[in-house]
N, C-alpha and C positions, 0 to 999 in steps of 0.2 A: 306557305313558306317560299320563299324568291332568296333566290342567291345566283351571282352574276360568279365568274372565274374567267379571269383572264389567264392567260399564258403566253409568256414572251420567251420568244425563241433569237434569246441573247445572237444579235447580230445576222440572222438570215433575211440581209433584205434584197429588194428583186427586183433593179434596174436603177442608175443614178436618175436625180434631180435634173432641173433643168440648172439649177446652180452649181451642180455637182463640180465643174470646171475651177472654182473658185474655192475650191478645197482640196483640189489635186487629185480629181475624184473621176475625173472624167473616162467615159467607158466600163467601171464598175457596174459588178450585174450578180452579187453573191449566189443566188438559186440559179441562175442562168448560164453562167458562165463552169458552176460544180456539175451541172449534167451536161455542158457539151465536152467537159471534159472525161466523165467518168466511164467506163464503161458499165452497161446493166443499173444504173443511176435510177429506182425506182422509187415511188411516194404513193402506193395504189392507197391507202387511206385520208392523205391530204387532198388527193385528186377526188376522191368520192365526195369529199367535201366541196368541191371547186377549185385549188389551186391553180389547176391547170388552166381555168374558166376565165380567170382573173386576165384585164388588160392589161395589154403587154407583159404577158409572163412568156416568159420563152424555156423551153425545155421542158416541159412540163406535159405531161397529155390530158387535154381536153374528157370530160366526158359530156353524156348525152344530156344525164338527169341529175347535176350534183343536189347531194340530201340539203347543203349549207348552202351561205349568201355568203355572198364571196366582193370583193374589190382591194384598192390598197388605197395607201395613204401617205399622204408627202405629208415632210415636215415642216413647220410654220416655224420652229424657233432658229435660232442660228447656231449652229456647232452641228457636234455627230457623234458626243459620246451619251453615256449611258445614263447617267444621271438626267439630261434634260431630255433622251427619249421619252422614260419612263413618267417623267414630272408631264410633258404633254400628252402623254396615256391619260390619266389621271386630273387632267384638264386646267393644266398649265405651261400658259407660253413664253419660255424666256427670249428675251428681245435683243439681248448683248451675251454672247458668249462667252461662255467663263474662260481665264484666261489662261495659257498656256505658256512652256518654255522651252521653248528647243536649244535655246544656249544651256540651260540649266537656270539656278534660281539667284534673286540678285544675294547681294551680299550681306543685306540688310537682313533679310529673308535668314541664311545660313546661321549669320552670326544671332539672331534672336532665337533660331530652333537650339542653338551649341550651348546659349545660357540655358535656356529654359531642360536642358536636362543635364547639363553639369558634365559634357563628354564632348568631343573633337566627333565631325561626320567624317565620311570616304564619299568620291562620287561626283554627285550633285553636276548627272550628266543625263541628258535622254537617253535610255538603250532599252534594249529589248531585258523583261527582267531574270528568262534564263542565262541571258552573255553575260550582263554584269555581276549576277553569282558565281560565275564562273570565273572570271576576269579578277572579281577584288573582292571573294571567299574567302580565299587565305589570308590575306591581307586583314579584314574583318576580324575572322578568329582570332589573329596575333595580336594586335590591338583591341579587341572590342567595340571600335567605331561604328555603330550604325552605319549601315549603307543607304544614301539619301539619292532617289534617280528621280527622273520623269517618262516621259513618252510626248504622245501628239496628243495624247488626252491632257484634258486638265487635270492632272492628278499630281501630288506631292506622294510618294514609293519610300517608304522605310523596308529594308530588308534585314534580315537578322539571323544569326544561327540561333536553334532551338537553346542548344547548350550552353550557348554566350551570352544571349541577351532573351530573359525568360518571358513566355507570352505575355503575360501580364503586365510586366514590364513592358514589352514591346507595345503593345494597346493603350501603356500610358503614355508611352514618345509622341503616339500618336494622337490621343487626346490632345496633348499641349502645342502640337503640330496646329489643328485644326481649329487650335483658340488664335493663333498666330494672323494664320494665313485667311486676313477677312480682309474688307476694302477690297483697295486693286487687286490684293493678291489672294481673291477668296476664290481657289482652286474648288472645282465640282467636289473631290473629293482626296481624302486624304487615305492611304491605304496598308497596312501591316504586312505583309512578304515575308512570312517565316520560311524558312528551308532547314533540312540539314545535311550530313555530311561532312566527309574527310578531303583532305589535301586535293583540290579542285574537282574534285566530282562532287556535285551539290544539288539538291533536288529540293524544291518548293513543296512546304506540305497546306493540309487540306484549312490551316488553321487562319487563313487571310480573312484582314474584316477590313469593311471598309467603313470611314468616318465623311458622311457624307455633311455638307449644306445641310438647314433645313430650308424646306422648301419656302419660295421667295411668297405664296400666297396659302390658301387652302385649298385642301385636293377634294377630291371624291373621298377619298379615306377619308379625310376630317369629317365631312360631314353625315356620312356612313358613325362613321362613331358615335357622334354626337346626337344621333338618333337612336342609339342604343343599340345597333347590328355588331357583328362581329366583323371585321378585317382582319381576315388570317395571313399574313405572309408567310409565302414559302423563298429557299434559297436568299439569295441577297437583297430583297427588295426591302426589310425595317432597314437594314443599310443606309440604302439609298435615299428612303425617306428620314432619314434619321431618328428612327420609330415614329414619328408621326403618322395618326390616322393608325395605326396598329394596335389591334386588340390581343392577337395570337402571333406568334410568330416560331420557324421553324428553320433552321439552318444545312443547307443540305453539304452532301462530299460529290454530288457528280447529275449527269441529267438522271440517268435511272432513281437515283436517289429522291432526286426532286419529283417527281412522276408519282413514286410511291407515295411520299409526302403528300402530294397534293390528294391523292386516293383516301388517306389518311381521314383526312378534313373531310371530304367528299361525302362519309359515314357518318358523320356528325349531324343534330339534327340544330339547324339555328338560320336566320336572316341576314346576309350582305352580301361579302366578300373573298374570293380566295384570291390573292394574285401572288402568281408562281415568275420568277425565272428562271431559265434552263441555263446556264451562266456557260457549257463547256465548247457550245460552237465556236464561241468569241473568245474564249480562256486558251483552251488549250486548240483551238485548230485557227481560226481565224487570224488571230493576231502571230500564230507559226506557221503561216503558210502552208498548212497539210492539207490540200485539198482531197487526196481519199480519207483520209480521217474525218473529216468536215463530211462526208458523202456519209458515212459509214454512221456519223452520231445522227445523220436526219435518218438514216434510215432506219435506227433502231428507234430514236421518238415515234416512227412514222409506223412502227409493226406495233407501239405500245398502245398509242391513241385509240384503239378499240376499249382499251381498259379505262379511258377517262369517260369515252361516252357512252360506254354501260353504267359505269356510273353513276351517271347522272340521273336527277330524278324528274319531273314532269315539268316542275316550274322552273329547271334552273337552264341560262342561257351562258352557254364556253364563247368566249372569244380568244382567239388567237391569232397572236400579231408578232411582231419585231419592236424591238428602238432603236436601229441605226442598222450598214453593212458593215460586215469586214468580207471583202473577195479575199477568197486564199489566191487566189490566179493570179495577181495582180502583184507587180514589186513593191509595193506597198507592204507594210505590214501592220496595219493601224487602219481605225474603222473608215468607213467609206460613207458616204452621202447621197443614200438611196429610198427609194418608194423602200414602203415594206405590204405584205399581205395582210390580209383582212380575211380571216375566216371566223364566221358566228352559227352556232348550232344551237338548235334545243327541239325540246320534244314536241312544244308548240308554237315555233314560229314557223315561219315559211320557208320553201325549200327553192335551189334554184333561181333565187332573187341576185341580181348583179346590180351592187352594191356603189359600182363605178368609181373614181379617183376621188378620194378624201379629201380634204384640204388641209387637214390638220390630224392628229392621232389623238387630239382633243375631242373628236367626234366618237371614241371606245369613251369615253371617262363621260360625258353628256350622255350617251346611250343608258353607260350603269345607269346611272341617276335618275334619269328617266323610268327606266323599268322599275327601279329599288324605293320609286314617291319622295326622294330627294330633291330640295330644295338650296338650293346656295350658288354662289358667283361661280361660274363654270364656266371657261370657252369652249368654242366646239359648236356642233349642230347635231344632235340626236337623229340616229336613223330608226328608230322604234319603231316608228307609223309605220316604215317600209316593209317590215320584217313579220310584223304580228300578226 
């Protein structure tokens, strides 16, 4: 039995690009820049693996004999959100960026979302999506408008009171949202924002889904599938993939959650895939700027991780990576354009191997394939040989 699991630690990545400058990116250093700041800042189970090992990782302590193989990996596509991290995990590279609004959206755009659900928006501004619940909450409530925003992601934002405008409802706005916005204006993803609350205190609850693209080729997952293996998603990754390539799938409320989840699957006896994302680095502390909060979530993944690789059984290999930064340090408050880590463990491959600068994060998604006797159009360069 071979099963590959990945894990992606939503936005922990560790050092800008060499392009970084060209995204506003410049100086960005998400793991680096949270332990020169933290006090007591510690990761002794990423470090056993390598962490620390890894070139150009800064803050981090070295050890002598780490158990993993360790390196990082720059991105080949162009952008820095979450969707085309992931898609080049999984060994695809997008070559034009999906496209983004910091004006907000044109008019054409508006006026086709305002027919296709028969209601007036609010909004239809870049902000951060705790301000703007805050901001045009009440407003919302009183009239029932959908609140329509963006960010620096590619993303079209519906937000909603639970009580105003009901989930299911809210999941249909956004369905027809996501048949809209194709061509020029095929946003990476289209996303639901439920919260509730009374007269301006307002709070986002756990029930956000995103309506992603499908993927612009075939991934790993497709053809994991197609071979008859199981691909379990955990957290938001059927999302992201717009269930493509997804056999199982599991929706988490937080990283612990997700952890559990992935334990879950772990007990299970079958051939492929598990791939987890931890979503709350980049949800709740990244993109708010909490850099002790951001401290505090790595270092409860970082006490859990003994629990994934006992887990583990003889044939299976963990990899664990990122798909983009967000520095909390940084004025910024939107992802950042950085290396991310490379950590790969298993019971029989090798230890201590440095794995050196990736060129793509296409090289995890070629790697599975490689171990799992997968065949199909993949970028990337497998590092298997190095490892086994």
């Amino acid at each position: 039995m071979k099963r590959a699991i990945i894990v992606v630690l939503d936005s922990v990545g560790m050092g800008e690009l060499p392009d970084a400058d060209k995204y506003g990116d410049k100086g960005s250093n998400t793991l680096g820049n949270i332990a020169a700041c933290v006090r007591d800042f510690s990761l002794p189970n990423l470090q056993e693996l390598g962490l620390g090992n890894i070139d150009n990782m800064k803050g981090i302590r070295k050890v002598d004999n780490p158990k993993g193989c360790f390196g990082r990996m720059a991105e080949r596509s162009a952008g820095k959100d979450t969707t085309t991290g992931h898609w080049e995990i999984s060994g695809i590279v997008v070559e034009r960026p999906f496209p983004v609004y910091p004006n907000g959206f044109p008019k054409e755009v508006i006026e086709a979302f305002e027919k296709a659900i028969n209601r007036k928006t609010i909004g239809n501004i870049a902000a951060s999506g705790t301000e703007i619940i805050k901001m045009l909450g009440d407003q919302h409530v009183k009239t029932g408008y959908p609140i329509v925003y963006t960010s620096a992601d590619s993303v079209f934002q519906i937000a909603a009171h639970e009580e105003v405008i009901g989930i299911e409802e809210l999941y249909d706005m956004c369905s027809k949202a996501r048949k809209i916005l194709k061509g020029e204006h095929a946003v990476g993803r289209v996303i639901a924002r439920p919260f509730v609350g009374s007269n301006g205190e307002y709070k986002r609850t756990e029930r956000r889904k995103d309506f992603s693209l499908e993927p612009l080729a075939k991934t790993v997952l497709d053809y994991a599938k197609e071979k008859g293996m199981d691909v379990r998603a955990v957290g938001k990754i059927e999302d992201i993939f717009a269930g493509r390539g997804i056999t199982h799938a599991v929706h988490t409320k937080d990283n612990n959650d997700g952890v559990d989840k992935t334990l879950e699957y772990l007990k299970d006896d079958f051939n492929g895939i598990i791939f987890t994302n931890l979503v709350e680095f980049d949800m709740v502390y990244g993109h708010r700027n909490d850099v002790e909060g951001y401290a505090k979530a790595l270092m409860e993944f970082d006490r859990r991780l003994p629990e994934i690789i006992n887990a583990l059984r003889d044939d299976d290999i963990l990899f664990i990576t990122a798909d983009h930064g967000c520095d909390p340090t940084t004025e910024s408050t939107d992802h950042s354009r950085e290396h991310v880590p490379l950590l790969v463990y298993g019971k029989r491959i090798k230890q201590n191997i440095n794995l050196g600068t990736r060129s793509s994060f296409c090289d995890v998604g070629a790697t599975v394939a490689h171990y799992l006797d997968i065949t199909g159009e993949l970028q990337g360069k497998s590092f298997l040989n190095e490892i086994k």
